[in-house]
C-alpha positions as CSV (number, residue, x, y, z in Angstrom):
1,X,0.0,0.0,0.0
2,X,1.3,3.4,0.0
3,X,1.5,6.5,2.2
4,X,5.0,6.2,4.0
5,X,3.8,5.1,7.4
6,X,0.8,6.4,6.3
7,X,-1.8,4.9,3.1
8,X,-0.5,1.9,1.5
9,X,1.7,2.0,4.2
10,X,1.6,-1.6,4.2
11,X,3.5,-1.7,0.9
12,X,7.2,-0.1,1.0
13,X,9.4,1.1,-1.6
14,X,7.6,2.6,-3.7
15,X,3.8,2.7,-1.8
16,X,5.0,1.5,2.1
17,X,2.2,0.8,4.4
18,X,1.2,0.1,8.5
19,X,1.6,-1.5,12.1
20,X,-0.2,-3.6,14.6
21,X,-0.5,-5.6,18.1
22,X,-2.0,-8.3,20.5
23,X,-5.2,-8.9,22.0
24,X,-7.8,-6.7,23.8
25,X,-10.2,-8.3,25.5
26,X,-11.9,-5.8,27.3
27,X,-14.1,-4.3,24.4
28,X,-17.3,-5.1,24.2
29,X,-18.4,-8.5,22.7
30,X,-20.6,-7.3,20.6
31,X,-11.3,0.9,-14.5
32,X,-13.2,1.4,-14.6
33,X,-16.6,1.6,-12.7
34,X,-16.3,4.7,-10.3
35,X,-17.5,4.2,-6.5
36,X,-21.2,4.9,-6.6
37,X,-21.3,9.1,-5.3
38,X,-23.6,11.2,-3.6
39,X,-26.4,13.4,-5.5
40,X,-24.8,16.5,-6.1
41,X,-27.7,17.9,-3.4
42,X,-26.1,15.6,-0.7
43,X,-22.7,16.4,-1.1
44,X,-23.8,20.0,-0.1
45,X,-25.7,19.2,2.5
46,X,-22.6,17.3,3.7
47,X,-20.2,19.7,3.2
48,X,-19.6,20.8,6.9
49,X,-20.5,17.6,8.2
50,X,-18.5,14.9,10.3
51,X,-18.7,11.0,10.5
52,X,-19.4,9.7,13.6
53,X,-19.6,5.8,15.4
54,X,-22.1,5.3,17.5
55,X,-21.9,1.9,19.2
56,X,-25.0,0.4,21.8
57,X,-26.9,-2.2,23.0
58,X,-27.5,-4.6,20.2
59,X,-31.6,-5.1,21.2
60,X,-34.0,-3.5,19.0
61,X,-35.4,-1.1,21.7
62,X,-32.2,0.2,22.4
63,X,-31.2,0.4,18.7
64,X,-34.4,2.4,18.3
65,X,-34.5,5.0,21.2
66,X,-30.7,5.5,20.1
67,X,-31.3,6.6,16.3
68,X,-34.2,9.0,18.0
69,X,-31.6,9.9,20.5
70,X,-29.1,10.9,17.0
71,X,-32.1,12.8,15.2
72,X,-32.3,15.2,18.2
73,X,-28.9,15.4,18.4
74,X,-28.6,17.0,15.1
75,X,-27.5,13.8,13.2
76,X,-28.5,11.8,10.4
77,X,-28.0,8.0,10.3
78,X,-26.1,6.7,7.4
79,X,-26.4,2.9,7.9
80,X,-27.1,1.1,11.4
81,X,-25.7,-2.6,11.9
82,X,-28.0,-4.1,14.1
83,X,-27.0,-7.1,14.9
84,X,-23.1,-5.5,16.3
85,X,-24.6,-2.1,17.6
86,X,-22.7,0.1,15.0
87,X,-24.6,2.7,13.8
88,X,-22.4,5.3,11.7
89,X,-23.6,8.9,11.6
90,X,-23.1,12.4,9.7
91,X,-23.5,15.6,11.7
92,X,-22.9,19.0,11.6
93,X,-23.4,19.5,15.4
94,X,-20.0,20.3,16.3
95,X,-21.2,19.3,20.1
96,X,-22.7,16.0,18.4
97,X,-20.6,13.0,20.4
98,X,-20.5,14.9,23.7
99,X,-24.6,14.8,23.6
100,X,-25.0,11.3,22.1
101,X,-22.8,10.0,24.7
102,X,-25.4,10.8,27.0
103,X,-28.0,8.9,25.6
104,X,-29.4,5.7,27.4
105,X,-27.8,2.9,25.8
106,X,-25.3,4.5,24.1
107,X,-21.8,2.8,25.0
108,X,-19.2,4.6,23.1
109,X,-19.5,7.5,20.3
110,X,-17.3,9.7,18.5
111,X,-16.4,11.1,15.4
112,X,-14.6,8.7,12.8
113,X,-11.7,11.2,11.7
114,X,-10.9,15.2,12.1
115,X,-11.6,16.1,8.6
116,X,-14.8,17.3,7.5
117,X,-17.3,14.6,5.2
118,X,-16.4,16.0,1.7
119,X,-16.1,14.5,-1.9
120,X,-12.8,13.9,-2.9
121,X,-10.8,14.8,-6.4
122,X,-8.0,12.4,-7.9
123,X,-4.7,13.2,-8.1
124,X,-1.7,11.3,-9.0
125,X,0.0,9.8,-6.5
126,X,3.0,7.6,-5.5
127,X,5.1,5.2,-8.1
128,X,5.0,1.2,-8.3
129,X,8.1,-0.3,-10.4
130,X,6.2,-1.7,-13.3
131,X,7.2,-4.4,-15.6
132,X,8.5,-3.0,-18.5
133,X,7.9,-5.6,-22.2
134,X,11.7,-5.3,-22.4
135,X,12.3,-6.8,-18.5
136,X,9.1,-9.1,-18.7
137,X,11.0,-10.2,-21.6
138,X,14.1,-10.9,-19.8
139,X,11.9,-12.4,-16.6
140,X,10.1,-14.9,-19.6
141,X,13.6,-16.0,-20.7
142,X,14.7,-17.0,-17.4
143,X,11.6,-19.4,-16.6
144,X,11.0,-23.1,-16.9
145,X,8.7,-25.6,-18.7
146,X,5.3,-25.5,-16.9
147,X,5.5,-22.0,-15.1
148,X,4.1,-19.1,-16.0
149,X,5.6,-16.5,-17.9
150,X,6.9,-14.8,-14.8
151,X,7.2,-16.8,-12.7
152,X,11.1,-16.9,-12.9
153,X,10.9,-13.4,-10.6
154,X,8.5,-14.9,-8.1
155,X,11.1,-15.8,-5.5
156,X,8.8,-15.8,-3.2
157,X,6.6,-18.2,-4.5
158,X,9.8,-20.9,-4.1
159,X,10.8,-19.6,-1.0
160,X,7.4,-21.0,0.8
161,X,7.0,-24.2,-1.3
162,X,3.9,-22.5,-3.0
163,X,5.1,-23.3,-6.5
164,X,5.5,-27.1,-5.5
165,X,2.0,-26.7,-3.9
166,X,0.4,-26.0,-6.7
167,X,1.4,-29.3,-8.0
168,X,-0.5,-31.1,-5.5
169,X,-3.5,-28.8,-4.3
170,X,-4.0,-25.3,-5.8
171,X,-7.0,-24.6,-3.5
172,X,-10.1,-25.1,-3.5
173,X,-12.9,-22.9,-5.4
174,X,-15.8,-23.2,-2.6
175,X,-12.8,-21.1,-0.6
176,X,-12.7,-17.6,-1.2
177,X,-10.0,-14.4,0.2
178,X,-11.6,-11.4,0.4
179,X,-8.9,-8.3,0.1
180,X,-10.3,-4.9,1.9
181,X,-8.7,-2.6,0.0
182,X,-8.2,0.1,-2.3
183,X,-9.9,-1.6,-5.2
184,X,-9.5,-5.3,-7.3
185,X,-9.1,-5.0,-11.3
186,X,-11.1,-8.1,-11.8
187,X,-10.3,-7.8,-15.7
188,X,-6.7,-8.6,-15.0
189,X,-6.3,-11.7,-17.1
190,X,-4.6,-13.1,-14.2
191,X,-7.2,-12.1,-11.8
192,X,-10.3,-12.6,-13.9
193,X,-10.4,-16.5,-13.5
194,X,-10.6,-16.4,-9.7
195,X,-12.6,-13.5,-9.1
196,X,-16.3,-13.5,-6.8
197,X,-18.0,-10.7,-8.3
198,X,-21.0,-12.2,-5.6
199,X,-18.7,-11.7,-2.6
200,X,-17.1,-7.8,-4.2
201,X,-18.8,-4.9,-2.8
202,X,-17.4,-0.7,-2.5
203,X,-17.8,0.0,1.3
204,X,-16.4,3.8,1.1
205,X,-19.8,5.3,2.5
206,X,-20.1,2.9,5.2
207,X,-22.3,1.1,3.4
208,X,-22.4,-1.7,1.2
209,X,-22.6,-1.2,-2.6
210,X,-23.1,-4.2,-4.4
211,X,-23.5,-2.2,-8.5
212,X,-21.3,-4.3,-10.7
213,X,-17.8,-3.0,-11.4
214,X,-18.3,-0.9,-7.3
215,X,-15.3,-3.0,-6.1
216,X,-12.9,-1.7,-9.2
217,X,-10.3,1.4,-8.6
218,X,-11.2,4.3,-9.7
219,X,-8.1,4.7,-11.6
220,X,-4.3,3.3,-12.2
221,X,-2.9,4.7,-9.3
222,X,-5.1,2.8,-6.7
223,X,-3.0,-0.6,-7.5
224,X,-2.4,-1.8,-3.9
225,X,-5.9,-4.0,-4.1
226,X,-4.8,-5.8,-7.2
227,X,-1.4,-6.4,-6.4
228,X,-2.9,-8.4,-3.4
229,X,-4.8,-9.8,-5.1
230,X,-2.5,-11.4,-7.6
231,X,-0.4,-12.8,-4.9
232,X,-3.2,-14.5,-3.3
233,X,-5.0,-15.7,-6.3
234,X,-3.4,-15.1,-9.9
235,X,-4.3,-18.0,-12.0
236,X,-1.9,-20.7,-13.5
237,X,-3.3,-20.2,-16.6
238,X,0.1,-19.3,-19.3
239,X,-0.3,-16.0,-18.4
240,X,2.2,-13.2,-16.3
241,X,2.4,-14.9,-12.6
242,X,0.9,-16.9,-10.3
243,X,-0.4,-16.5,-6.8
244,X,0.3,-18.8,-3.8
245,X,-2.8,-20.3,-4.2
246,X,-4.1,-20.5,-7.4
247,X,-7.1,-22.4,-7.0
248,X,-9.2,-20.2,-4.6
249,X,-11.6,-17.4,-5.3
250,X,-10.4,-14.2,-4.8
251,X,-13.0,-10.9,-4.0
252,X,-12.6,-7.6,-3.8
253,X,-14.1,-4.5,-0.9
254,X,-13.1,-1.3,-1.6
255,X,-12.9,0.6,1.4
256,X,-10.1,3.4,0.5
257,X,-11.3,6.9,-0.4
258,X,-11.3,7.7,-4.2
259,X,-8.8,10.5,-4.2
260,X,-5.2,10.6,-3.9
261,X,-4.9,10.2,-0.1
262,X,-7.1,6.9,-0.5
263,X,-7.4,6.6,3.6
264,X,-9.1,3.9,5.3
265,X,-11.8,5.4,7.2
266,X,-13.6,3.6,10.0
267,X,-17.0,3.3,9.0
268,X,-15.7,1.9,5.4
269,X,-13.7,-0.9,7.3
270,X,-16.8,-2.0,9.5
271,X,-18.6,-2.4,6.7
272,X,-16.3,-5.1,4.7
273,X,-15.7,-7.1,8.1
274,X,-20.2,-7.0,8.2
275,X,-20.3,-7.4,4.2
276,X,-17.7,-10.0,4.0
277,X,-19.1,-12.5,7.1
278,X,-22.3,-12.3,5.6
279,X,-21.2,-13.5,2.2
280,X,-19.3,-16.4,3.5
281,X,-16.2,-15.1,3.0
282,X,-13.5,-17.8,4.4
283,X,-10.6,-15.2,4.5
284,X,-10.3,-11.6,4.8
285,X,-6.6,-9.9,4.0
286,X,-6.6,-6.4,5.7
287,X,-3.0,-4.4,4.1
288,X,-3.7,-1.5,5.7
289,X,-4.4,0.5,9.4
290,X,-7.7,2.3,9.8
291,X,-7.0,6.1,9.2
292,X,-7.3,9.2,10.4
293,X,-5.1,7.4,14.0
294,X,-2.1,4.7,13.4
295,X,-2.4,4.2,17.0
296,X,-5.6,4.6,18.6
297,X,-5.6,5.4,22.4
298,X,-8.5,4.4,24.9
299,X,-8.5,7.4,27.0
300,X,-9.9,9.4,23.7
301,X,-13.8,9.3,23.4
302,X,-13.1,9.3,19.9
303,X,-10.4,6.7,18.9
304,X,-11.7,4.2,21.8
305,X,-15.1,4.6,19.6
306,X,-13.3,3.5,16.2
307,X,-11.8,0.5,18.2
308,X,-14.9,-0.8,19.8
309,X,-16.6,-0.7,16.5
310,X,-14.0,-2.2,14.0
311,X,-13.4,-4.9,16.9
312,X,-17.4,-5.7,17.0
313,X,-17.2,-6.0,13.3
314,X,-14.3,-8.2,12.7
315,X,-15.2,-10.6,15.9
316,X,-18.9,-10.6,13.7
317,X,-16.7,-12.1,11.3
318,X,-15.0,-14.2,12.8
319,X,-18.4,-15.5,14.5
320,X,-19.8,-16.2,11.2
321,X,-16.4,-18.2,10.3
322,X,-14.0,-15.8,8.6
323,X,-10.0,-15.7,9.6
324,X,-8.9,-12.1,9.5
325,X,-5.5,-11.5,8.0
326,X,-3.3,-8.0,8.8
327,X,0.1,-6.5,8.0
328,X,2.1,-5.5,11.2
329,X,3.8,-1.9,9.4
330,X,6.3,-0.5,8.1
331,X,7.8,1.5,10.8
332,X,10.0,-1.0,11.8
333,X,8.4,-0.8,15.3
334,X,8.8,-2.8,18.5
335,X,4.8,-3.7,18.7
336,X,5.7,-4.8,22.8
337,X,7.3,-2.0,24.0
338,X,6.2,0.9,26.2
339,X,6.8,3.9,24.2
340,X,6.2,4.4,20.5
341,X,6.2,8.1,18.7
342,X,3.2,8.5,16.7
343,X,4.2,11.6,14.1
344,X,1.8,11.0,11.5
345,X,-1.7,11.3,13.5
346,X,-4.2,12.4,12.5
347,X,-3.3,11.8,9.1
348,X,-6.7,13.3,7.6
349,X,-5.6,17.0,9.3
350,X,-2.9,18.0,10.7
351,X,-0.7,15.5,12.6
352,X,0.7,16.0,16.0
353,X,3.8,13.8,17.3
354,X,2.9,12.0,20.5
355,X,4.4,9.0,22.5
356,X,2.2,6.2,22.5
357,X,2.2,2.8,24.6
358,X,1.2,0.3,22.4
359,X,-0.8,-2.1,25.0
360,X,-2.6,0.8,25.2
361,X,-3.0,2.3,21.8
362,X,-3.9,-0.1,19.5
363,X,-3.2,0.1,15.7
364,X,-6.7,-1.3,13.7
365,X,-7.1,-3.9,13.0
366,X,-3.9,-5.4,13.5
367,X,-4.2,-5.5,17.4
368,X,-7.6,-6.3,17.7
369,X,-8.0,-10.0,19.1
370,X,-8.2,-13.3,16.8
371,X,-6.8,-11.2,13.8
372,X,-3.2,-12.7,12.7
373,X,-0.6,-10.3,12.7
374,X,2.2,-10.8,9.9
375,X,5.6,-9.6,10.1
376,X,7.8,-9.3,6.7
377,X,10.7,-11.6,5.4
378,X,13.2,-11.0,2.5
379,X,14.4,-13.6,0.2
380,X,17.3,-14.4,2.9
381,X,14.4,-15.7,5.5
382,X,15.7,-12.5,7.5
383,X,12.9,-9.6,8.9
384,X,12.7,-7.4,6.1
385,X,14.3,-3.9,7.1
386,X,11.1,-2.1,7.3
387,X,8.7,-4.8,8.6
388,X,7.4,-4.3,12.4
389,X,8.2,-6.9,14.7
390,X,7.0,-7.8,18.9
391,X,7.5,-10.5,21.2
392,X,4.0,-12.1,21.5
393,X,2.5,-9.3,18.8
394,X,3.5,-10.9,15.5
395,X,1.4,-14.7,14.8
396,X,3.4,-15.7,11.8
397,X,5.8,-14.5,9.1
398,X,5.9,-14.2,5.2
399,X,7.4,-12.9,2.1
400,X,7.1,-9.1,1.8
401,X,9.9,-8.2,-0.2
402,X,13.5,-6.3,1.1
403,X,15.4,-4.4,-1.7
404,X,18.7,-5.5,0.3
405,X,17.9,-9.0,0.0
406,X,18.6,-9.5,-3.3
407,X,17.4,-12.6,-5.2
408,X,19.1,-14.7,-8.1
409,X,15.9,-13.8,-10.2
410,X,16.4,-12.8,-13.9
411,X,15.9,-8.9,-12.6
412,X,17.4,-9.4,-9.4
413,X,15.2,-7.1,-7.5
414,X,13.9,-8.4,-4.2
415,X,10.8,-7.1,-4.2
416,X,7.5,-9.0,-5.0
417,X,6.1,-9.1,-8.6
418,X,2.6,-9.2,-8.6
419,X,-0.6,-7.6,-10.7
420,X,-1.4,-4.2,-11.6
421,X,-4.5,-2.8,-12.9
422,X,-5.1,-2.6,-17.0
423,X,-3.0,-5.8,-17.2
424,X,0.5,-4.7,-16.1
425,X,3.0,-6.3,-13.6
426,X,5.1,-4.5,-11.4
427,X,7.1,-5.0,-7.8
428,X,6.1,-3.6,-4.4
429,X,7.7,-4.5,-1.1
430,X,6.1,-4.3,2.4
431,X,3.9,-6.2,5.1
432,X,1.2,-5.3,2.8
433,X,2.7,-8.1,1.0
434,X,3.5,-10.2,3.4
435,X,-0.1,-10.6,4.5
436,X,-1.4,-12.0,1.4
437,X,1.1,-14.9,1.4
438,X,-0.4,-15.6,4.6
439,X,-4.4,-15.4,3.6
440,X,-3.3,-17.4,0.5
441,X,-1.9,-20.0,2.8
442,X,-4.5,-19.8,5.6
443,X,-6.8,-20.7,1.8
444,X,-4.8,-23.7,1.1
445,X,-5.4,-24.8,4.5
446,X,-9.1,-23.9,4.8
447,X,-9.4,-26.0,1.3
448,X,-7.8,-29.3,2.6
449,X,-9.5,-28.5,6.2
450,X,-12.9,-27.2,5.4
451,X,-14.6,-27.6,8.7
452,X,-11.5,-25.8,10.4
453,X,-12.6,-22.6,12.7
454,X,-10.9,-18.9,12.4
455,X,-9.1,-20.5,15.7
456,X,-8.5,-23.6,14.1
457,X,-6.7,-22.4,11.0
458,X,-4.6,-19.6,13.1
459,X,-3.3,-22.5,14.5
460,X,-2.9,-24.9,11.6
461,X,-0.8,-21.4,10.5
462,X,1.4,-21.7,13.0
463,X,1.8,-25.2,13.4
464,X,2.9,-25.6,9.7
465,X,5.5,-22.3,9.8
466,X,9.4,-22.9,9.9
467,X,10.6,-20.6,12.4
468,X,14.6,-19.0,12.1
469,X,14.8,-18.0,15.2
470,X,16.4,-14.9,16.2
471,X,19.5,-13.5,14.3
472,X,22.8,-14.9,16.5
473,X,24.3,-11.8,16.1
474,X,23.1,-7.9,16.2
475,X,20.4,-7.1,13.6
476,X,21.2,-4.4,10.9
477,X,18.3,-4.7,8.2
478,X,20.0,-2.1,5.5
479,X,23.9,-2.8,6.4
480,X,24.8,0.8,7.6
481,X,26.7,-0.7,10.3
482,X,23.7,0.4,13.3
483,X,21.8,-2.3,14.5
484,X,18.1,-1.8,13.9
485,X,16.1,-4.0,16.0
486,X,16.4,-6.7,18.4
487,X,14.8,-9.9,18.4
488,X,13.2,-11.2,21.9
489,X,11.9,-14.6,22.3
490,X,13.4,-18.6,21.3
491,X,13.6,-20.7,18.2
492,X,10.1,-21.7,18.6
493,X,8.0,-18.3,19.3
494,X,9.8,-14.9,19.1
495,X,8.9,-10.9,17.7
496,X,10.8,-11.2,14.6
497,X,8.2,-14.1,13.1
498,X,6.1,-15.2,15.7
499,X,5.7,-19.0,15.2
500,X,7.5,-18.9,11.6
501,X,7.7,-18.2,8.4
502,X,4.4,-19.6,6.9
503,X,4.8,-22.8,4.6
504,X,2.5,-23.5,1.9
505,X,3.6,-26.9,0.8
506,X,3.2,-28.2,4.3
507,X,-0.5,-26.9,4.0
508,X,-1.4,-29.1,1.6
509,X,0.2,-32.1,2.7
């Protein structure tokens, strides 16, 4: 993804991307087609309005006396989600959360970012490495009888077994990854195969829109979604690469805004965790932290709101059977240690450095409990340079890419080559794509363990990954003689890769 510690954060070098943590606990249990946009009537009437969460009681007379509760408050409700107690809100009552948290049965509220509700413009943004026809020529030259044209680049792919996977169990089409994100090109020829147009939705209002072609990006510069994608899910079919698990379906939710920024805003995320769980998505791959806050701190009204409502949404999911996947950052951050400085927050307005603890300010959804937390690997097997890391914060490891670790690919760039919208090819680097590799294997295993629970198949995840253990010596990701990080825990568990690197040819043996 891309905003340096900020959107597509979870993809580096080029778009870099995000960060994340452990379990909570104490929250409540509870290109093509264009996003579909507001009459030109509401987009006025918006204009100097905010978004707001307002999370309750999940019983209809509380639901009820709390949407009467909003309308005197001065706001309007945009979409209310029952059967979690989310109800997301636009007002122009700058006093709106401090009243609504008043109201009987309301048990958190406040506003979803610091910017005002607006439409947004496109500008270009951000550069991906594309594939030239000269290197893809050079890539094709360098690859073997029965792989794809590409494939020769996809270190990656070898360096989990996935390639010899393939071989015995691509996946199963009854199993489908879901990737909340800026936007799937589902005319990729490599994408097209595999794609759920039943399971796609655009989620940017905070509420589900199902129009055909809703889930596409709005334009070439919103490619983090379909380089995801690939990885997960690019057919074996003679054409450009392949994904680690070729066999499953692959759908898309577009949650990002359409404009250059493209953040993740709350309400968008809570409604791809609702619309994905109740369209039996197995799999949900989350490359990305919930804007406008990378850390959100429970002593605010307003970021302890966006917590407990993402959280009810995703633990929906994971009630109805989905595993939810998410990248641990970029920031190269000790997820277990006291103090963190936030710099970049809120990244919708102007940002203000602060020191965070990060067991208690928790980056969404990474930290949120049940989600797996991925760390990043280059082609060495070492912690990519960039890639977050914590002792009892990071579940499993994968692939991301590190432009130090170089490969002995035909280009020799240590990044991962995946798709691109309007059928190109191109490398990013980052836990953004380290968390695919990890939804595409949590697919595989899913497929050749279909009654396995979210809690089943975390586990199956770990069971199957090879762990490194920590470096023996000092850690210095980009060789500038300073050592970066330091790696706490044994050869079985530790916060470099959690239980291992992930291991797709042990999943489907």
């Amino acid at each position: 993804m891309a905003h340096l510690r900020s959107r597509h954060r979870l993809a580096l070098a080029v778009p870099v991307v995000l960060s994340l943590t452990a379990s909570l606990g104490f929250l409540p249990g509870a290109a093509q087609a264009a996003p579909r946009v507001e009459s030109a009537a509401a987009q006025a009437a918006d204009a100097d309005s905010f978004a707001y969460l307002v999370n309750t009681k999940t019983d209809a007379h509380t639901i009820n006396s709390v949407k009467k509760a909003i309308n005197a408050a001065g706001g309007s409700v945009v979409v209310s989600y029952d059967r979690i107690g989310v109800i997301v809100v636009h007002s122009a009552n700058p006093d709106f959360a401090k009243e609504i948290r008043k109201a009987r049965g309301v048990q958190s509220a406040g506003a979803s970012r610091t910017s005002p509700v607006q439409a947004a413009g496109t500008t270009d943004e951000g550069a991906v490495q594309y594939l030239s026809k000269a290197e893809a020529a050079k890539v094709a030259g360098g690859s073997t009888a029965g792989e794809e044209p590409l494939e020769a680049d996809q270190w990656d792919l070898r360096a989990i077994g996935a390639d010899k996977a393939a071989r015995i169990d691509p996946g199963s089409k009854s199993v489908t990854v879901a990737v909340i994100d800026v936007g799937v090109d589902d005319t990729h020829p490599d994408i097209a195969p595999n794609f759920s147009p039943s399971q796609s939705a655009n989620c940017v209002s905070g509420k589900a829109d199902t129009t055909y072609g809703s889930w596409r990006p709005v334009d070439a510069d919103h490619y983090h979604g379909t380089h995801v994608a690939g990885e997960i899910a690019a057919a074996r079919n003679g054409i450009g690469v392949a994904g680690v698990a070729p066999g499953v379906k692959v759908a898309g939710i577009t949650v990002a805004q359409p404009d250059a920024n493209q953040l993740f805003f709350p309400e968008s995320v809570v409604c791809a965790f609702v619309f994905a769980a109740d369209h039996g998505v197995e799999i949900t791959n989350n490359s990305y932290y919930v804007d406008p806050w990378l850390y959100n701190c429970m002593d605010d009204p307003d970021q302890r709101a966006i917590v407990d409502a993402v959280n009810r949404a995703q633990l929906y999911a994971q009630r109805k059977g989905t595993l939810n996947v998410a990248a641990a950052g970029n920031s190269n951050d000790d997820l277990d240690s006291q103090a963190l400085t936030d710099a970049s927050s809120p990244d919708d307005s102007t940002a203000v450095t602060r020191t965070v603890d990060p067991h208690e300010c928790f980056d969404v959804p990474t930290q949120l409990p049940g989600v797996v937390t991925v760390s990043a690997t280059g082609v060495k097997g070492a912690k990519s340079y960039y890639s977050s890391y914590g002792d009892g914060v990071i579940d499993v490891a994968a692939p991301g890419g590190d432009k130090y670790q170089i490969p002995d690919t035909p280009s020799k760039n240590g990044r991962i080559l995946s798709t691109l919208p309007n059928n190109q090819y191109g490398y990013l680097q980052g836990t953004s794509m380290a968390t695919p590799h990890v939804a595409a294997v949590a697919a595989l295993l899913k497929s050749t363990h279909p009654w396995a629970s979210p809690d089943q198949l975390q586990w199956l995840l770990k069971a199957e990954a090879d762990n490194p253990g920590c470096p023996t010596g000092p850690y210095d990701g980009n060789g500038d003689g300073v050592v970066d990080a330091t790696c706490v825990g044994g050869k079985r568990v530790n916060g470099f890769y959690g239980f291992g690197i992930v291991n797709a040819l042990r999943a489907v043996k």
